[in-house]
C-alpha positions in Angstrom: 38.5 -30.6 -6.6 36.0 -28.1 -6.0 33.1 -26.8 -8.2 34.2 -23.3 -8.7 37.8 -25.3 -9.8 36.4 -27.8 -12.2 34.4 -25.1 -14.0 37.0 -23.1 -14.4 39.2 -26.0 -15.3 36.7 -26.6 -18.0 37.0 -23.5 -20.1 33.5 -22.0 -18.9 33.4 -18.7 -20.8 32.0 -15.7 -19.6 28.8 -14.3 -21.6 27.4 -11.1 -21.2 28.2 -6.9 -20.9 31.1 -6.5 -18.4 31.2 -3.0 -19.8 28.6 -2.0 -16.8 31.2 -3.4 -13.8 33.8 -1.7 -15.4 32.0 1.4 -15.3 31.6 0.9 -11.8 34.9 0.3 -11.0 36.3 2.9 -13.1 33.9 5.3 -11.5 35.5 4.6 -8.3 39.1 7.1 -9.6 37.2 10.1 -9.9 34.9 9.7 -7.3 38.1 9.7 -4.4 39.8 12.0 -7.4 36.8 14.6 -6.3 37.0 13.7 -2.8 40.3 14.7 -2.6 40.4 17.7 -5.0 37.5 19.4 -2.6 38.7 18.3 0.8 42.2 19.7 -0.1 40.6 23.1 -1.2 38.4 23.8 1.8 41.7 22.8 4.1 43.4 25.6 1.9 40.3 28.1 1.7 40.8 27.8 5.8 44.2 28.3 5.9 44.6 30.8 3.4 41.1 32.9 2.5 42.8 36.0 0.7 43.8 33.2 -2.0 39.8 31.7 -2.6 40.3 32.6 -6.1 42.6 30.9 -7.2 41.8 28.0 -5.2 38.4 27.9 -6.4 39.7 28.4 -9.7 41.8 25.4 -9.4 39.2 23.4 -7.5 36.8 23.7 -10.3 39.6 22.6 -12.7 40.4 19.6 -11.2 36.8 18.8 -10.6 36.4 19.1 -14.5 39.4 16.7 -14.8 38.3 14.4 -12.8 34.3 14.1 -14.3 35.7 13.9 -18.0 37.8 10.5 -17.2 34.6 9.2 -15.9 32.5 10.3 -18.8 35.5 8.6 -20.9 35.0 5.4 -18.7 31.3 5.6 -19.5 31.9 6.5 -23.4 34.4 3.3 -24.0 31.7 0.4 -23.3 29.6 1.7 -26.3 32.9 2.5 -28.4 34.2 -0.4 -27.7 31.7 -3.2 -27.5 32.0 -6.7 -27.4 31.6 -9.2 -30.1 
């Protein structure tokens, strides 16, 4: 049996703040959320620049969107913290 098997066989629990890698991967959402949102918008803007308006408009909303469910994912760490 392997190392990494017998100390997981053992009931080796993990100490520590995980909050931080989950932050990071729950940053990773919004950051293609954002990626999308403004690559989508300057395809439109091209395509259509009588409408920049209201795809700027809409661009902006989405961006807003996007950066508030990862300032949630930075909030829940501290409101949720571990024992």
């Amino acid at each position: 049996m392997s190392a990494l098997a017998q100390t997981l066989a053992a009931g080796v629990e993990i100490k520590g703040n995980l909050g931080s890698i989950g932050y990071g991967l729950a940053a990773i959402g919004p950051g293609v959320g954002v990626g999308i949102i403004f690559g989508n918008g300057t395809q439109a803007l091209a395509r259509q620049p009588e409408a920049a308006g209201l795809i700027r408009a809409n661009q902006i909303l989405g961006f807003a969107f996007c950066e508030a469910l990862a300032l949630i994912g930075l909030v829940m760490p501290f409101v949720y913290p571990t024992s």
